[in-house]
C-alpha positions as CSV (number, residue, x, y, z in Angstrom):
1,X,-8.8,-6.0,2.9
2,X,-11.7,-4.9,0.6
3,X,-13.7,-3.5,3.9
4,X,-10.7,-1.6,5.3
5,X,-8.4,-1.8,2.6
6,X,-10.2,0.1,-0.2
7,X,-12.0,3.7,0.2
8,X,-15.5,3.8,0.6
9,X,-16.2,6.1,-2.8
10,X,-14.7,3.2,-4.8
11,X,-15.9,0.2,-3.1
12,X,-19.0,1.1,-1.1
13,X,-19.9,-1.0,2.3
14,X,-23.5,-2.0,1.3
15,X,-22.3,-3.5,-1.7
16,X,-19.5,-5.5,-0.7
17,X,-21.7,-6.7,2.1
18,X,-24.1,-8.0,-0.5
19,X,-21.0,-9.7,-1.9
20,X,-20.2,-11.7,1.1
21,X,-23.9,-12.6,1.9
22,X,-24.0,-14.1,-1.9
23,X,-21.5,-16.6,-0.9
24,X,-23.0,-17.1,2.9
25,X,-26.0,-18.0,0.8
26,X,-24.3,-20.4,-1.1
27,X,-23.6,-22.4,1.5
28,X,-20.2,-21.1,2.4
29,X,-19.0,-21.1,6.0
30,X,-17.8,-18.0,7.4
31,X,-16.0,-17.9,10.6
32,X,-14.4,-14.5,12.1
33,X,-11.6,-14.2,15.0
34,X,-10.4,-17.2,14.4
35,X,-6.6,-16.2,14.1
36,X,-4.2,-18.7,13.1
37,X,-1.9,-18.9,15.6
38,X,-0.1,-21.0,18.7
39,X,-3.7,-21.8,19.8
40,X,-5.1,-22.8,16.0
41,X,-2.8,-24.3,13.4
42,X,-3.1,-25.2,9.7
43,X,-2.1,-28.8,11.1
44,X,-5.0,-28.3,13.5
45,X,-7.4,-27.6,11.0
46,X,-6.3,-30.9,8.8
47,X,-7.4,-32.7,11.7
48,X,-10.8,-31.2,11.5
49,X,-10.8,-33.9,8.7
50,X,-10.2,-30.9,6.0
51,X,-8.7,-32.4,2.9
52,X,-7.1,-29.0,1.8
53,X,-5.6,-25.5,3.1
54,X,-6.0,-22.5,1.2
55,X,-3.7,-19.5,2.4
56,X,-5.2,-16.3,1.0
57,X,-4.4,-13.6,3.6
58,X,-3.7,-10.7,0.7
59,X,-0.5,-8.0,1.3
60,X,-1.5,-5.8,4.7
61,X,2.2,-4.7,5.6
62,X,3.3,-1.2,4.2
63,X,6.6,-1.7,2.5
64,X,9.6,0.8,3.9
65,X,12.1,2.4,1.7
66,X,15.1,2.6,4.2
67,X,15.4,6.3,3.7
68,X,16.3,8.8,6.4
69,X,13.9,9.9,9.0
70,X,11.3,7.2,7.8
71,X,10.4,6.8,11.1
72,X,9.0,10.4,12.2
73,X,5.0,9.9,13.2
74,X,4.0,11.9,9.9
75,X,5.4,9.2,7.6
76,X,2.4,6.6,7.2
77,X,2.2,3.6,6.0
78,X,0.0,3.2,2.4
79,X,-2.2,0.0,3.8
80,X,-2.4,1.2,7.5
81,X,-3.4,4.7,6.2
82,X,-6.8,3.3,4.4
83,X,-7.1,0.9,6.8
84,X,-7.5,3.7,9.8
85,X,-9.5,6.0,7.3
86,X,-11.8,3.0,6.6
87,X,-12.1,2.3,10.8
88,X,-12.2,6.1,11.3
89,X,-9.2,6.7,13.2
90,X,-8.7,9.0,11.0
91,X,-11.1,11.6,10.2
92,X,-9.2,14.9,9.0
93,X,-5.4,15.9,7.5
94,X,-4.7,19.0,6.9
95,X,-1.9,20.7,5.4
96,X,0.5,19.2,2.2
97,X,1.0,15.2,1.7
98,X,2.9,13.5,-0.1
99,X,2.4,10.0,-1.7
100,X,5.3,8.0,-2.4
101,X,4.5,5.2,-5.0
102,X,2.5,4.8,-8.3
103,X,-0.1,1.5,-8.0
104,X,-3.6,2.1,-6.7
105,X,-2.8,2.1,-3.1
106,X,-1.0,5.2,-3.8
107,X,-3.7,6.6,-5.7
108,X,-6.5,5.8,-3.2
109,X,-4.1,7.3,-0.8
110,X,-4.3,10.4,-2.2
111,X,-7.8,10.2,-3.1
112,X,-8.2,10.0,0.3
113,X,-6.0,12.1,1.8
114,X,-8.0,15.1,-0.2
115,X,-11.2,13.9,1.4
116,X,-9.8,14.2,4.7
117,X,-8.9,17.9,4.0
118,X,-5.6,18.1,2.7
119,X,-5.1,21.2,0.6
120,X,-2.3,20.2,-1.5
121,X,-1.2,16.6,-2.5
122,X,1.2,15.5,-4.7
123,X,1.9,11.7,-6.0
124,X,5.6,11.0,-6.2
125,X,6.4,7.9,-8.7
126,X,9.9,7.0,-9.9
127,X,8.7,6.4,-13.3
128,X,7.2,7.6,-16.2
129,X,3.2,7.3,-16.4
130,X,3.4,4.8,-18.9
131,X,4.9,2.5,-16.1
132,X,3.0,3.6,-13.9
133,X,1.2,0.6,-12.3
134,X,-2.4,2.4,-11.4
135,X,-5.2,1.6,-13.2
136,X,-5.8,4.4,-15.7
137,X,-8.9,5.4,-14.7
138,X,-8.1,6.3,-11.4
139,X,-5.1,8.0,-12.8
140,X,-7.3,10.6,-14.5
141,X,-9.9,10.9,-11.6
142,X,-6.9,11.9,-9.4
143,X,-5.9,14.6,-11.7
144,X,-9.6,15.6,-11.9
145,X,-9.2,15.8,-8.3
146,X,-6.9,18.5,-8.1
147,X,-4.1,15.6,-7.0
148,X,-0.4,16.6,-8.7
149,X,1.8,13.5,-10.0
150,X,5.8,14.1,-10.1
151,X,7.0,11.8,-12.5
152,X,10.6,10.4,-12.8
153,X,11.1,11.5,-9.4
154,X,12.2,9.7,-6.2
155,X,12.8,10.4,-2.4
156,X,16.0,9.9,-0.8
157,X,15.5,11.7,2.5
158,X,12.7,12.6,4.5
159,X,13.0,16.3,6.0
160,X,11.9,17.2,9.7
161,X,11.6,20.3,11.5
162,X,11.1,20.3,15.3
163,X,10.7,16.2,15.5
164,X,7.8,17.0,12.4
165,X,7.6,16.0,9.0
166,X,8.5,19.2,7.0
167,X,9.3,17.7,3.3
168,X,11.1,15.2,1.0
169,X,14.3,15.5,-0.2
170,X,13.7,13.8,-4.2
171,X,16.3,13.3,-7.0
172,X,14.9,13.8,-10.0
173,X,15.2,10.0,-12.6
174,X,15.6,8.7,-16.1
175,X,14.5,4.9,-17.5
176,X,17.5,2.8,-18.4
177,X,17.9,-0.7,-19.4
178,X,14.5,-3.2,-18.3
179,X,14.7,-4.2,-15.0
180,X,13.6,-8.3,-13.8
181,X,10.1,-6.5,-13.6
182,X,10.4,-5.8,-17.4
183,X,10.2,-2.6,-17.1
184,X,12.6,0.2,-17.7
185,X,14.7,1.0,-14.4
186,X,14.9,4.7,-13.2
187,X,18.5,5.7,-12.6
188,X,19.2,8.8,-10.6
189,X,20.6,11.5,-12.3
190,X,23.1,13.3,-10.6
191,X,22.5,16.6,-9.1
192,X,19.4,17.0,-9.8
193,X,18.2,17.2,-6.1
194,X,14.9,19.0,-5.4
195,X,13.0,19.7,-2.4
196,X,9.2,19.0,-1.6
197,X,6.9,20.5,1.0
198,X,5.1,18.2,3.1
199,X,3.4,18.3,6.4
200,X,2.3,14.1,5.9
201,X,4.0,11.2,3.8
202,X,2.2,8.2,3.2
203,X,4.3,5.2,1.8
204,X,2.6,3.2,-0.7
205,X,5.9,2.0,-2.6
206,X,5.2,-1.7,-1.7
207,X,3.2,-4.1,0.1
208,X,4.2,-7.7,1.7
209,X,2.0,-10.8,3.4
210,X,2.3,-11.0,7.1
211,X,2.7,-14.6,7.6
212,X,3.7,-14.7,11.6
213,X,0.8,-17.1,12.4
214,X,3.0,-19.6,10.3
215,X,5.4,-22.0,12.3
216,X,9.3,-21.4,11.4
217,X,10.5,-23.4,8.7
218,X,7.3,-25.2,7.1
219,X,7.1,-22.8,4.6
220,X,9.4,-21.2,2.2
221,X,9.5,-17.5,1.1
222,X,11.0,-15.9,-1.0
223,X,12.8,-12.4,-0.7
224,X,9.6,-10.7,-1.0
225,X,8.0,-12.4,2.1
226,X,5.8,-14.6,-0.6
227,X,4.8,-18.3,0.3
228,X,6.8,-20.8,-2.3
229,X,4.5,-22.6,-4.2
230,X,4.6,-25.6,-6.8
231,X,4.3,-24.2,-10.0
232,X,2.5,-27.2,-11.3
């Protein structure tokens, strides 16, 4: 995740490879495509005579937000965007984009998307900034950048043209009462409907562990996709 996962301006390549030599050095065991899977289990590596399994396989899957025309070939996911960027898949975008979310995925996103060549992008986030999830310093560098944030704003449609991406349809919000994330929820307020322009939207409203390579029913999840865990 941090090779293809995070843009190369805020975590360069040399360094993180010095990273994962330091702990090659200590001593640590490093073994690559080595999938877990029908062929290699967790069982399988107990019987290796390992005394303990630690699952750490981060968030890779974009979240969705179940909205209309989410599936036309201009909407991207936040995750598999950087990750193609990062693999260069993708080299140039051109036109507007529009980022859907508010944490740093979002924001390298955008950061990126301006590298590639977009001429306009604009950050769509449901809440205020104060909410807003990103760390702050990335926050301003965006807005150094040229990169527009719409606050208290969310889409409810995407808009196509021709089988293309043309826009987003966005409501405009208000906080209410805290939500179970403590924060304030953002309640639509009734017709306040707005349009945006947009040749590309990326999705970077969430982000869940893919956990396929685990057999059905050894592990619970919760409704997030997230391995149960003990608590103690």
């Amino acid at each position: 995740m941090l090779r293809v996962g995070v843009p190369e301006y805020r975590l360069p390549k040399d360094i993180l490879q010095k990273e994962i030599d330091l702990i090659a050095d200590l001593g640590v065991e490093i073994q690559t495509n080595a999938p877990i899977g029908p062929n290699f289990t967790v069982d399988d590596i107990f019987k290796k005579g390992y005394k303990a399994v630690f699952l750490a396989v981060g968030a890779h899957k974009s979240g969705k937000m179940g909205i209309e025309d989410e599936e036309l070939e201009e909407v991207l996911g936040g995750t598999s965007f950087l990750k193609d960027v990062n693999l260069g898949e993708m080299s140039k975008l051109s036109g507007k984009v529009a980022v859907i979310g508010g944490g740093n995925t979002a924001i390298d996103a955008a950061r990126s998307a301006k590298r590639l060549g977009a001429e306009e992008v604009t950050i769509i986030y449901r809440r205020s900034r104060s909410e807003m999830p990103a760390s702050e310093e990335e926050i301003e560098a965006a807005a150094e950048e040229g990169i527009l944030i719409k606050y208290l704003a969310c889409p409810t449609r995407i808009l196509g043209k021709n089988g293309k991406v043309s826009g987003a349809e966005c409501v405009d919000m208000k906080l209410g009462e805290p939500d179970e994330s403590g924060r304030r929820k953002p309640v639509p307020i009734k017709g306040s409907e707005f349009t945006i322009d947009a040749d590309y939207v990326i999705m970077a409203v969430s982000q869940s562990p893919d956990t396929s390579f685990l057999p059905d029913g050894k592990f619970k999840k919760d409704r997030r996709g997230l391995i149960e865990v003990d608590n103690d």
